[in-house]
C-alpha positions in Angstrom: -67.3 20.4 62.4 -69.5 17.4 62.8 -66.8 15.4 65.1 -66.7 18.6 66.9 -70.1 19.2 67.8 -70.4 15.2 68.8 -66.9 15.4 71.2 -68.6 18.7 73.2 -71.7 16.8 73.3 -69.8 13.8 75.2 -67.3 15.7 77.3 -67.4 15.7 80.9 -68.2 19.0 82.6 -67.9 20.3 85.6 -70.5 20.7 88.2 -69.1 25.3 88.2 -69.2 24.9 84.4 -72.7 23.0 84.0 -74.3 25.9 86.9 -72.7 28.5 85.0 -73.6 27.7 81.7 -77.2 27.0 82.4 -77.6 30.2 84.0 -75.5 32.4 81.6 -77.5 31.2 78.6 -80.7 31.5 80.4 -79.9 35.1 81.0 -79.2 35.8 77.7 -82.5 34.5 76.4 -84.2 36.2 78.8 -82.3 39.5 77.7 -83.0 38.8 73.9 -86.8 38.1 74.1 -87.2 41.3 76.4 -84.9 42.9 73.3 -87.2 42.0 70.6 -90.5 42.0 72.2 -91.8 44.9 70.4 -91.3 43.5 67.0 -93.0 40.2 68.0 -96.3 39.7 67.3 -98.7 38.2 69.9 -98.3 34.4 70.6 -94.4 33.9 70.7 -93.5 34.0 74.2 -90.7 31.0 73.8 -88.8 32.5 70.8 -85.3 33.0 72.5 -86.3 29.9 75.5 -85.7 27.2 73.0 -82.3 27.5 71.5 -81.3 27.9 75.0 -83.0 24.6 76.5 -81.5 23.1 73.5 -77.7 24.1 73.5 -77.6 23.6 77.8 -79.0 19.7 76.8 -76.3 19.3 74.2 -73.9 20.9 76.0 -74.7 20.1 79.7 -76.8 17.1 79.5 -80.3 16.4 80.0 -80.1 17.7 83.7 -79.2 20.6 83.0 -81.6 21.1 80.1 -84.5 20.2 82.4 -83.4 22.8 84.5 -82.7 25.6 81.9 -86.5 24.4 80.7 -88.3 25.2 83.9 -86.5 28.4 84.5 -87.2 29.2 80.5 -90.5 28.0 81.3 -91.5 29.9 84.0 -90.1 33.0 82.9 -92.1 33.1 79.8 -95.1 32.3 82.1 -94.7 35.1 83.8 -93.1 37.7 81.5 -94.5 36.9 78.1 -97.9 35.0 78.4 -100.9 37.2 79.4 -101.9 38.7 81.4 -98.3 40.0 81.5 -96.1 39.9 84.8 -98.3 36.8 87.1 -98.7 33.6 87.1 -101.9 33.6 86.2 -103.3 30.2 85.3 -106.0 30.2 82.5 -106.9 28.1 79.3 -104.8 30.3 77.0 -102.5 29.6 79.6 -102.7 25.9 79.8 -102.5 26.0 76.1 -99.4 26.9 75.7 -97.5 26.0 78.6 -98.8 22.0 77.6 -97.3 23.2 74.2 -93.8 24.4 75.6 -93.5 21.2 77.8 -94.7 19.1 74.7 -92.0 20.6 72.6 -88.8 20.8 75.2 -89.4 17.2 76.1 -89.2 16.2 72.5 -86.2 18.0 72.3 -84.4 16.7 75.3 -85.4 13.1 74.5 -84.0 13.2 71.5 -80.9 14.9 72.8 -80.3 12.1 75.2 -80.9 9.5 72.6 -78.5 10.8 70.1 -75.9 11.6 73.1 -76.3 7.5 74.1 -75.9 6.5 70.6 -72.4 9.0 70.3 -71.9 7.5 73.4 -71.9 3.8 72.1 -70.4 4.3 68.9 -67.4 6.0 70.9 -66.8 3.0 73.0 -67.2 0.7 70.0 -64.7 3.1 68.2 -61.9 2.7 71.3 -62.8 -1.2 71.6 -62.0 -1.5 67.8 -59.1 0.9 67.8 -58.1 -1.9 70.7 -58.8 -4.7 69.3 -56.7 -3.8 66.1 -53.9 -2.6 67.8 -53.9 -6.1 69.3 -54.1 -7.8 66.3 -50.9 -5.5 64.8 -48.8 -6.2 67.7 -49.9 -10.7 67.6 -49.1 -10.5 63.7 -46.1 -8.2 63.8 -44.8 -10.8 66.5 -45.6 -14.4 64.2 -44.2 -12.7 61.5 -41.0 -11.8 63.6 -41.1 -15.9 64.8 -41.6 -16.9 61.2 -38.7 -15.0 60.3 -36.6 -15.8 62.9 -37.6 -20.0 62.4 -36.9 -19.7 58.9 -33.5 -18.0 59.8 -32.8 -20.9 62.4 -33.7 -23.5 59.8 -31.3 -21.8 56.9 -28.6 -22.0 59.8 -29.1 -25.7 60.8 -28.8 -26.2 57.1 -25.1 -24.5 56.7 -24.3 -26.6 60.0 -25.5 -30.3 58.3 -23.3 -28.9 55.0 -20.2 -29.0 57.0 -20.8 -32.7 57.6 -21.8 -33.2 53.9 -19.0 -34.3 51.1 -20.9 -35.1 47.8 -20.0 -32.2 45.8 -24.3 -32.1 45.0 -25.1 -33.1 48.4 -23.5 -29.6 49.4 -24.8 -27.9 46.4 -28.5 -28.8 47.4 -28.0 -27.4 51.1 -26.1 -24.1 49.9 -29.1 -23.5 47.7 -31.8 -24.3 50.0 -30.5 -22.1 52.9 -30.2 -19.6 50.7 -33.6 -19.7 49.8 -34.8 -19.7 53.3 -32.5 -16.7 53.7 -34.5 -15.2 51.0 -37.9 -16.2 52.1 -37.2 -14.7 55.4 -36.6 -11.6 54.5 -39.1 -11.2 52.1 -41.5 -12.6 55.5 -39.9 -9.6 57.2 -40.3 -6.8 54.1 -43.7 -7.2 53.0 -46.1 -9.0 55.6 -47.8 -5.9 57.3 -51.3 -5.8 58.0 -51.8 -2.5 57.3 -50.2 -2.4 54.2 -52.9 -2.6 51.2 -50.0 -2.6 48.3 -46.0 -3.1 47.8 -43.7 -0.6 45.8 -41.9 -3.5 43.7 -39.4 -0.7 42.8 -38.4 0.3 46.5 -38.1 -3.8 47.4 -36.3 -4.7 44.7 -33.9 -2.2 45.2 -33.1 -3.7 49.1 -33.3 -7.1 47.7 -31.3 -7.4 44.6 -28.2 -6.2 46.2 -28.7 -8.7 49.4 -28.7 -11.5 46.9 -26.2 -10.4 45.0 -24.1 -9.7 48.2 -25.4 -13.2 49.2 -24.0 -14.9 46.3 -20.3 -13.9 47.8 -19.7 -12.7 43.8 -19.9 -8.7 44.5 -16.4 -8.0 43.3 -17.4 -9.5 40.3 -20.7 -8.5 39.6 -21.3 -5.2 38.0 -25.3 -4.0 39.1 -27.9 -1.9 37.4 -31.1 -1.4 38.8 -33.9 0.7 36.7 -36.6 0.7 38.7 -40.1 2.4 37.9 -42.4 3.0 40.9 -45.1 -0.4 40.0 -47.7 -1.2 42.8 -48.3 -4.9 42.9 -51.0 -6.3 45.9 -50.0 -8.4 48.5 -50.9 -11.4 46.6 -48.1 -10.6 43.9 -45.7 -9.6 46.0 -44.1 -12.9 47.5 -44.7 -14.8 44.3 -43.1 -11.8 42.7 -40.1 -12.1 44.9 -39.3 -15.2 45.0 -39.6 -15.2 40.9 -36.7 -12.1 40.6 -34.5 -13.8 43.7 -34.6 -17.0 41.6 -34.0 -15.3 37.7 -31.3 -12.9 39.7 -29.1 -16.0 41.1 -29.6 -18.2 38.0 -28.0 -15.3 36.4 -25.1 -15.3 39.0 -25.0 -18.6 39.2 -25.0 -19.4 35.3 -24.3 -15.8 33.4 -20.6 -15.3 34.1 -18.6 -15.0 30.4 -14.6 -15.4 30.1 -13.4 -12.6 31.5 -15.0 -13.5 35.0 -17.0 -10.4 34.9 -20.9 -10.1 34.7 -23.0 -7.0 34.4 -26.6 -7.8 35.7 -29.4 -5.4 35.1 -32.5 -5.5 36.9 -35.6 -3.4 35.3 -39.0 -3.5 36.3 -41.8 -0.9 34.7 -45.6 -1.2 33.6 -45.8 -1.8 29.9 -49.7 -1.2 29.8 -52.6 0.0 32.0 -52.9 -3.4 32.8 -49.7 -5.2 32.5 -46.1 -5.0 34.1 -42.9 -6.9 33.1 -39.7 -7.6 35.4 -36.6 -8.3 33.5 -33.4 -9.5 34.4 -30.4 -9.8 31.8 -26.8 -10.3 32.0 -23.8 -10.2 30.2 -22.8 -13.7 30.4 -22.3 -16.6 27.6 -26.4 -16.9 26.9 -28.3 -19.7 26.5 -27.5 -22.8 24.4 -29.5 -24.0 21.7 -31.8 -26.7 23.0 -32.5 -24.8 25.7 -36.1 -24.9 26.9 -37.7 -23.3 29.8 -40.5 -25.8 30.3 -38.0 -28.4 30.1 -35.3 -27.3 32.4 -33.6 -29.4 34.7 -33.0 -26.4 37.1 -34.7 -26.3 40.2 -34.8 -22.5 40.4 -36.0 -22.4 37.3 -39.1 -24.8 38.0 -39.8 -22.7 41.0 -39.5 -19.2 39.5 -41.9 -20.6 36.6 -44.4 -22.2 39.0 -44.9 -18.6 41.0 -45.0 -16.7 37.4 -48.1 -19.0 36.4 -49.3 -18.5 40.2 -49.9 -14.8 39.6 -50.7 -15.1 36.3 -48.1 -14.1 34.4 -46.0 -15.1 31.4 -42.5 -16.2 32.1 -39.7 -16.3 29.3 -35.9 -16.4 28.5 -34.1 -16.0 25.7 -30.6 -14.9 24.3 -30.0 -11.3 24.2 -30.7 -9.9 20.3 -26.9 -8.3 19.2 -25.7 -8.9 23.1 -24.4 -11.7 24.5 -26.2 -12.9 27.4 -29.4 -13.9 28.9 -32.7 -11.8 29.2 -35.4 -13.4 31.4 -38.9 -11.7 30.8 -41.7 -11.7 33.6 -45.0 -10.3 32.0 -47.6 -9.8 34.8 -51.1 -8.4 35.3 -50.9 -4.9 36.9 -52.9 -4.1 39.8 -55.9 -2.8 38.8 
């Protein structure tokens, strides 16, 4: 009702509408103080003049609430302020025209101000409702070029392999594109600016089957996702990314048992008010015996660990309990 009352206040009105409204609610002050005059008591001559002086200066502008004040004005002059019917100038008089003029002044001057002040804070409204609509469009287009470059670079990389022949030469380049592949699509997926928090659930669910696809191993690879909706800021989520993309292509990399089959499951759920856990198992051979996380060789590994302690987190792996396989565990705080 408020934003209401402030837009009619600042539209634009015609010169037919401005005439017309003055006089029309002139009129009908007029009419109503002639109406209740016999109830009034002596001394109340402006009673029905001032919402009218008022609503044309809201409405109108101060223009035309001068206007509707001096023919409010005069009209109680003459009709309502003794003696009745003539303009008849006395100290009474005096009195309480100085007191009308006193009052509709006020009231117009304050009009005016508070219409300026609408006025401003509508222009500083559109110039910020600019301004950010600029800054969506510049970071929507660097994120695009980010993405794009790290595309570009994950291709160039793929083009130097072909001219590569160590066996780990190759190896190294196959896995660094495809993290740049991974990186920019997470760049893509979750940089907005207008986004306050990320649906880990609905990512996951595009990502896991683009790395799995990725991996060239879909015929193979047998994929169940049980996802619970788990808001994580925008601070978790690349760390958070990068983390499953790394523990999901260990696990295709590493988790395949004898029969050339794997069946990866992907779960992410809160486990407390304030804590989440991602985990990642497969049906693969499992772990050996000396094997220890902080110690591992793997470089996907090291990296998936390093973003795990970045946000906090707890990061573990161990054998399945009565399964074969692998489980990896990502305990993280929840957003609070």
């Amino acid at each position: 009702m408020l934003d209401r009352l402030s837009a009619w206040s600042l539209t634009t009105r015609s010169r037919p509408f401005v005439v017309g409204f003055t006089l029309g609610s002139f009129f009908i002050a007029l009419a109503l103080r002639f109406l209740v005059d016999p109830w009034l008591p002596a001394g109340f001559p402006y009673l029905t003049f001032f919402p009218a002086v008022i609503l044309t200066g809201f409405i109108c502008g101060t223009r035309a609430g001068t206007a509707s004040a001096i023919l409010c004005g005069f009209a109680a002059w003459y009709f309502f302020i003794a003696p009745a019917n003539s303009f008849a100038l006395t100290a009474g008089t005096a009195v309480a025209l100085a007191f009308y003029v006193f009052v509709v002044t006020t009231d117009l001057l304050l009009i005016e101000i508070m219409r300026r002040a609408l006025l401003r804070m509508r222009r500083e409204a559109d110039r910020a409702a600019g301004l950010a609509q600029t800054n969506a469009l510049m970071f929507h287009e660097l994120q695009h070029r980010v993405s794009n470059n790290l595309q570009v670079m994950a291709s160039l990389l793929k083009l130097q392999r072909r001219n590569v022949t160590d066996p780990a030469a190759k190896a190294a380049l196959d896995a660094a594109s495809a993290r740049l592949d991974i990186v920019g699509k997470v760049q893509r997926r979750l940089h907005d600016p207008n986004r306050q928090e990320v649906d880990l659930a609905s990512f996951l669910t595009e990502m896991v089957p683009d790395v799995v696809e990725a991996s060239g191993q879909c015929d193979h690879v047998t994929l169940t996702l049980d996802l619970h909706e788990l808001r994580v800021s925008p601070e978790q989520s690349v760390p958070l990314a990068l983390v499953c993309t790394e523990l999901v292509a260990n696990a295709l990399e590493h988790g395949r048992g004898l029969d050339d089959h794997l069946a990866l499951t992907v779960r992410c759920a809160p486990v407390s008010p304030n804590e989440a856990v991602v985990e990642i198992s497969d049906s693969g051979t499992g772990l050996p015996e000396s094997f220890d996380l902080d110690q591992s060789p793997s470089l996907g590994l090291r990296i998936a660990r390093q973003f795990a302690l970045q946000i906090g987190g707890q990061l573990s792996m161990e054998n399945r309990p009565g399964a074969g396989g692998t489980r990896a565990l990502l305990h993280f705080p929840r957003l609070s």
